[in-house]
C-alpha positions in Angstrom: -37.4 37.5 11.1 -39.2 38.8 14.2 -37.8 39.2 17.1 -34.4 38.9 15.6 -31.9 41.7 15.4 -29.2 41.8 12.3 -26.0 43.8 13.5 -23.4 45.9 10.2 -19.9 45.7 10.9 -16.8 46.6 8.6 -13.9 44.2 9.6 -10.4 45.2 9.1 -8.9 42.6 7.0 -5.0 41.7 5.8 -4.7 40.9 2.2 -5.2 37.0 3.1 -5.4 35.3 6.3 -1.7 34.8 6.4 -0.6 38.2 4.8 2.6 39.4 7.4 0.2 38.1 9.9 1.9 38.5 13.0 3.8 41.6 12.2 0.8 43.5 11.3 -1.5 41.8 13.8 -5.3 41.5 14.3 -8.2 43.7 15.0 -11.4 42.4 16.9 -13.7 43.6 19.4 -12.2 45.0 22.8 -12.0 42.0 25.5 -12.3 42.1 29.4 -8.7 41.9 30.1 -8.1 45.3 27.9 -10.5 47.3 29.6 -10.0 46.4 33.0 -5.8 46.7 32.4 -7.0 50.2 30.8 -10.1 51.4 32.8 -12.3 54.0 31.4 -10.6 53.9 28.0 -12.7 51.6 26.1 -16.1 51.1 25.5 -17.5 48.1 24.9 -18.4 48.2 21.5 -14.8 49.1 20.2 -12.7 47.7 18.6 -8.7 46.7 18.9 -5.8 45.8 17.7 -4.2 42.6 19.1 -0.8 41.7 18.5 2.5 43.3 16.0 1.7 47.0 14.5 -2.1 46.9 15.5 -1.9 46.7 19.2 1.7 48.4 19.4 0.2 51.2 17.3 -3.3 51.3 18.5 -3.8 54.3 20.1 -2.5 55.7 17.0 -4.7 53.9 14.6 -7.8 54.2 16.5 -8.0 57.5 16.8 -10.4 59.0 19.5 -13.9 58.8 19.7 -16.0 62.0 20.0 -18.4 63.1 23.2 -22.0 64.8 23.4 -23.4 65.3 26.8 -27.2 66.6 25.4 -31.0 66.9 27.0 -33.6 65.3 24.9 -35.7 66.9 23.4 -39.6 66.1 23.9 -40.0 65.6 20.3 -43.0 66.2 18.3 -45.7 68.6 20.1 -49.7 68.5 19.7 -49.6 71.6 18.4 -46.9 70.6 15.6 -44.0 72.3 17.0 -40.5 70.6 17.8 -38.4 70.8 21.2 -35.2 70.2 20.2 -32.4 68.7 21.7 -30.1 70.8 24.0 -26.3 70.2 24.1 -24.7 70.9 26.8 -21.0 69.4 25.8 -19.2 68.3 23.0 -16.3 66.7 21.5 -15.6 66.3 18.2 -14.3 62.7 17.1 -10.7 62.8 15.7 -9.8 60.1 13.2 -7.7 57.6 13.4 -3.7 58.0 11.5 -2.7 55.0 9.3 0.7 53.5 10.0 2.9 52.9 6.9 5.2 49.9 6.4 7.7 49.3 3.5 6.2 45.5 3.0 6.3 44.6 -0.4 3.3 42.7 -1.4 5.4 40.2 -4.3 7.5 39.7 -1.6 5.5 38.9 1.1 3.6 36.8 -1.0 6.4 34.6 -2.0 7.6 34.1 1.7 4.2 33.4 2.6 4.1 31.1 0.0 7.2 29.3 0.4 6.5 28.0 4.4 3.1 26.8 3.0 4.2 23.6 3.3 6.1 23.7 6.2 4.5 22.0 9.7 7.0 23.3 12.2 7.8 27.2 13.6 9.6 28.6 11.1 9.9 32.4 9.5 11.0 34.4 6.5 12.8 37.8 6.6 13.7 39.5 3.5 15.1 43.5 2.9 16.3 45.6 0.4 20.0 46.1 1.1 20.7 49.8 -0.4 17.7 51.2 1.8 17.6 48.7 4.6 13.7 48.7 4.3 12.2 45.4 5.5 10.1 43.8 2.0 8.8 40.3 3.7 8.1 39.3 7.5 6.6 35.7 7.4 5.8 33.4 10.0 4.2 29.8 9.5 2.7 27.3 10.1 -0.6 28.9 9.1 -1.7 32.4 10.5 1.0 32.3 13.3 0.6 34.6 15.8 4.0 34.9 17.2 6.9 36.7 15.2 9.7 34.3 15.2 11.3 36.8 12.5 12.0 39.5 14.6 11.5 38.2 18.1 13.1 34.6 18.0 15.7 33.9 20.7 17.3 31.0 19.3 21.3 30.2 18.4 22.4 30.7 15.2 24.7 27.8 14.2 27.0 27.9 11.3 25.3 30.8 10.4 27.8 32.6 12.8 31.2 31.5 11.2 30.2 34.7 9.2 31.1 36.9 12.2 34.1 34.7 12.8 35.6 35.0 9.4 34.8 38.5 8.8 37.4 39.1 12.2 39.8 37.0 11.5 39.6 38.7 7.9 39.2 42.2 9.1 42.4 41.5 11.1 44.3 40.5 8.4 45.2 37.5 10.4 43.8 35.1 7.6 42.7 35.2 3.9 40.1 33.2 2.1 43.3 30.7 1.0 44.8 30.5 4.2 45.0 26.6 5.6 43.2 26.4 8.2 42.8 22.2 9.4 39.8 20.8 9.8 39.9 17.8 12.0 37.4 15.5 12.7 37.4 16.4 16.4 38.9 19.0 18.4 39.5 19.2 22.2 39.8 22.0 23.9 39.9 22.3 27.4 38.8 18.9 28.0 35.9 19.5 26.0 35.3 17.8 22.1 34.2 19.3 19.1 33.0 18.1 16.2 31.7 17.9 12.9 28.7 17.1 11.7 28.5 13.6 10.5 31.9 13.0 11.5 33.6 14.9 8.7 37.3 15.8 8.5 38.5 17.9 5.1 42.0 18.3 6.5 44.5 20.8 5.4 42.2 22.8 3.9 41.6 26.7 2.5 39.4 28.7 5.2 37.6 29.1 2.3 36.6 25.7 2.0 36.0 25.4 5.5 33.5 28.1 5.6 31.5 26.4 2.1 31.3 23.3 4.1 30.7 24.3 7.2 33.6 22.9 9.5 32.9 23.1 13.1 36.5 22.1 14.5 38.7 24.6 11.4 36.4 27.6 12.8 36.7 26.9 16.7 40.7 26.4 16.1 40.1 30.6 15.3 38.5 30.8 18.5 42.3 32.4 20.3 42.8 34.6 17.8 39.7 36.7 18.3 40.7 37.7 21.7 38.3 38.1 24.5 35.6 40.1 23.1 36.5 40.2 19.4 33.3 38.2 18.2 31.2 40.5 19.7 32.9 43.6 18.7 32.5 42.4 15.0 29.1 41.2 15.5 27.9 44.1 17.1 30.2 45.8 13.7 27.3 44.0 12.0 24.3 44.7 13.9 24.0 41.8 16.2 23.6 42.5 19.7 23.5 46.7 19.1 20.3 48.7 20.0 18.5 49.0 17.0 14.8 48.4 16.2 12.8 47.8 12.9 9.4 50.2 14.4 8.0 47.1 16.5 9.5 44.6 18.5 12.9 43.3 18.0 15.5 40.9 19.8 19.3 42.3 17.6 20.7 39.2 19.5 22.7 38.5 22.2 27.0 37.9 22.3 29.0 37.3 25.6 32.6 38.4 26.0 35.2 36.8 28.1 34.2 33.4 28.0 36.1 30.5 28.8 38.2 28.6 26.2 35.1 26.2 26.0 33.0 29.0 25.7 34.7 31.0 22.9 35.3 27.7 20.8 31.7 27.2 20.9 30.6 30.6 20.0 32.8 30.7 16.7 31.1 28.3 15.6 27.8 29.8 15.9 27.0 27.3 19.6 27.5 28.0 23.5 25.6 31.5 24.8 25.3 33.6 21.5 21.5 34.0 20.7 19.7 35.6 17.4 17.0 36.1 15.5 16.1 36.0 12.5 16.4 39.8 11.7 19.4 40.1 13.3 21.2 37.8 11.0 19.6 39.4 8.0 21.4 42.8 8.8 24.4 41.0 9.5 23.9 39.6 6.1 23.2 43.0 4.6 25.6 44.8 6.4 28.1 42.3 4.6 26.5 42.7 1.0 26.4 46.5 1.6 30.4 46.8 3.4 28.7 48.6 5.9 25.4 48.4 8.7 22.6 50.6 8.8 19.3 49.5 10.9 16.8 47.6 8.9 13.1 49.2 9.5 9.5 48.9 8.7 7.7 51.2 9.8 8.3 54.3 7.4 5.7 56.2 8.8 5.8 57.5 11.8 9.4 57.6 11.2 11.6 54.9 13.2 14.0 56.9 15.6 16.7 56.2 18.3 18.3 54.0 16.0 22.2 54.4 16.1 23.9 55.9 13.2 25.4 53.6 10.0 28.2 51.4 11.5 31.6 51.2 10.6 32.8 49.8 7.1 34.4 47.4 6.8 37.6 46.5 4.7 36.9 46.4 1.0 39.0 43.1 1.1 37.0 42.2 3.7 33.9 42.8 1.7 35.2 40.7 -1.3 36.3 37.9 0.4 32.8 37.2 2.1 31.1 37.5 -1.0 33.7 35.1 -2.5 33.0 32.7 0.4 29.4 33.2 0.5 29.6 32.6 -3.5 31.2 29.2 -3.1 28.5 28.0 0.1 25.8 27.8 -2.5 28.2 26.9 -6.1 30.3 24.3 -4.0 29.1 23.7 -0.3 26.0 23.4 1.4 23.5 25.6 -0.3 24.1 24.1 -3.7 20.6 23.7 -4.7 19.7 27.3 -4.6 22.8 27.5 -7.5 21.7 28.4 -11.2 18.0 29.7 -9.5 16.2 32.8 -11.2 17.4 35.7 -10.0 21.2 35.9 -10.0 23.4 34.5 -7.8 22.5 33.6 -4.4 25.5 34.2 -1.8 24.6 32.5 1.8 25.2 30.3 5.3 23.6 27.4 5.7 23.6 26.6 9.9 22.3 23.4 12.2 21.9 24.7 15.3 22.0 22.7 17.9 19.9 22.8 21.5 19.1 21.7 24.8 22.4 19.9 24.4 20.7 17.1 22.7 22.5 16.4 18.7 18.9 15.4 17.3 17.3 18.6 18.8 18.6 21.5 16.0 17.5 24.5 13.8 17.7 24.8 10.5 18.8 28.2 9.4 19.8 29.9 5.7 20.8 33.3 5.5 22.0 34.8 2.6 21.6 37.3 -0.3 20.6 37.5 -4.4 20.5 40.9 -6.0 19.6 43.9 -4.2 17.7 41.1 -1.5 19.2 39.7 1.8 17.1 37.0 3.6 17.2 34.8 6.5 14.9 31.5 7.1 14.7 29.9 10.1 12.8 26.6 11.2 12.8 25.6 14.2 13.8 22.2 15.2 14.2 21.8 11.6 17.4 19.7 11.8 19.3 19.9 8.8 19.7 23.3 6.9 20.1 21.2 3.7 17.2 19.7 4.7 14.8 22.6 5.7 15.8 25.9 5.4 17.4 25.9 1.7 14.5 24.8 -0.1 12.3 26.9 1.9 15.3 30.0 0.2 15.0 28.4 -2.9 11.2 28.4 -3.2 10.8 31.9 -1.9 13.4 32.9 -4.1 12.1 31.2 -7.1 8.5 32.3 -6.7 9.8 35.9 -6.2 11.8 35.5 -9.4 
């Protein structure tokens, strides 16, 4: 076609379109805005990596292009003979270095899979609990390009009665058949909690409390945390600590010395506390595992200035969780991931409420099968029943 010139490119491409999309990020050509914020480093023919490990890491993966400063030559003489060129200065190119994750393709796949469906924000996080190493990081709707698994800033709901149960159990203050009430409303301060729908189980075990979720038994434990004794254990679990996975990553967020309003809310997983979704997924394996260490996924270069393992907790501890966590998805609000492939699945459901509106919540599932700890999230989801357990059971299922 005269006149008309055909360009070769190689494009880096992810396994599909929503492969760990926003962890790994794009690459594309170099725009305006990078190479004015960066003069002199670009040329406009390269190309970049926008967003998650390929802009975080680009200077790394890129490499550096090489330099020749030459003279032409004047070519081909009359006579037959050759001028060649002269070079004055050179530099030779240095390759880019590739940058390792410990994503496992099944699993990523299934998380991808399982928010196929799903319309709203909403992510997957999955990791192997013995190593720590992060298998799945999936965000939806489509190819999302902001990563609500590791950089969501959201409250956790229910999902936080973990942290409140493993103090009050670590203290030895309760027991998983201690009878704790569970009103329909409680007021503290002036202020009234209560459950969702209205429910009241009564004079029941703190076990039962925790499998169905009661908002008013778990802010009655608010007093005997003390002042800071949520987020001593939370940061115990990895909430709220300095930690990171090898790219960007909000640990969460827990106030100390609150108000009596304040502390009631917060052991119930409301108030100031904020997550994400990775942050309750090493809670969640730190609880599996009796002890924290730092989830990562970037194995090469090696992750550092992440703080040491954390401190263990009670073994009693440790059993008791799993016992509660057992009877969330056999007896509570989880059940339809019971009786999946797999194992036994051992989770929190949470509803999360925000903007102090009731019909304005998350929906959030964290939990555990196997050697495996998760956490979904959807935002604005509503109900965890709902939204985020079916989005668990399919990932789990397909996984399985």
């Amino acid at each position: 076609m005269p006149g008309t010139v055909f360009a070769d490119q190689t494009q880096q491409l992810a396994a599909t379109a929503t492969f760990a999309r926003a962890l790994l990020g794009t690459v594309g050509p170099v725009t305006k805005e990078r190479m004015d914020a960066s003069p002199g480093k670009y040329a406009v023919t390269d190309q970049v990596g926008f967003g998650g490990i390929q802009q975080q890491y680009d200077d790394q993966l890129r490499g550096t292009a090489g330099v020749d400063v030459v003279i032409p030559g004047l070519g081909q003489q009359a006579d037959g003979s050759t001028n060649p060129d002269r070079v004055l200065f050179k530099i030779a190119p240095v390759a880019g270095k590739p940058v390792q994750t410990s994503i496992d393709v099944a699993t990523e796949n299934a998380a991808d899979h399982a928010l196929a469906k799903e319309t709203k924000p909403a992510a997957i996080i999955a990791m192997r609990i013995s190593t720590g190493a992060v298998l799945a990081v999936a965000n939806g709707p489509g190819a999302a390009g902001y990563d609500l698994a590791l950089q969501a800033q959201v409250p956790p709901g229910s999902t936080f009665k973990t942290v409140t149960a493993t103090n009050v159990l670590e203290s030895g203050q309760e027991s998983t058949a201690s009878v704790v009430n569970c009103p329909k409303q409680l007021v503290v301060d002036g202020r009234t909690f209560m459950n969702d729908g209205g429910e009241a189980f009564g004079q029941v075990p703190l076990l039962t409390d925790y499998a169905r979720s009661c908002n008013t038994a778990f802010a009655s434990l608010a007093p005997k945390l003390g002042p800071n004794g949520l987020q001593t254990t939370a940061a115990q679990l990895g909430i709220g600590a300095k930690w990171s996975v090898g790219v960007d990553t909000f640990t969460g967020s827990v106030g100390a010395d609150g108000s009596p309003v304040d502390q009631a809310a917060a052991a119930f997983g409301q108030g100031k506390t904020l997550v994400s979704p990775v942050a309750l997924m090493s809670a969640v394996g730190a609880v599996a595992r009796g002890h924290w260490i730092a989830p990562t996924v970037i194995t090469n270069p090696p992750v550092t200035g992440n703080p040491a393992p954390g401190t263990p907790l009670k073994a009693s501890t440790v059993t008791s969780m799993k016992t509660m966590m057992r009877a969330v998805v056999t007896s509570g609000t989880a059940t339809p991931c019971n009786g999946i492939a797999g194992g036994p699945v051992y989770g929190k459901t949470g509803t999360a409420e925000y903007n102090n509106d009731p019909h304005d919540s998350h929906s959030w599932f964290i939990g555990y099968q196997g050697d495996i700890a998760f956490a979904v999230f959807v935002e604005n989801g509503g109900l965890s029943t709902t939204a985020a357990v079916p989005i668990a059971k399919t990932f789990l299922t397909t996984l399985h």
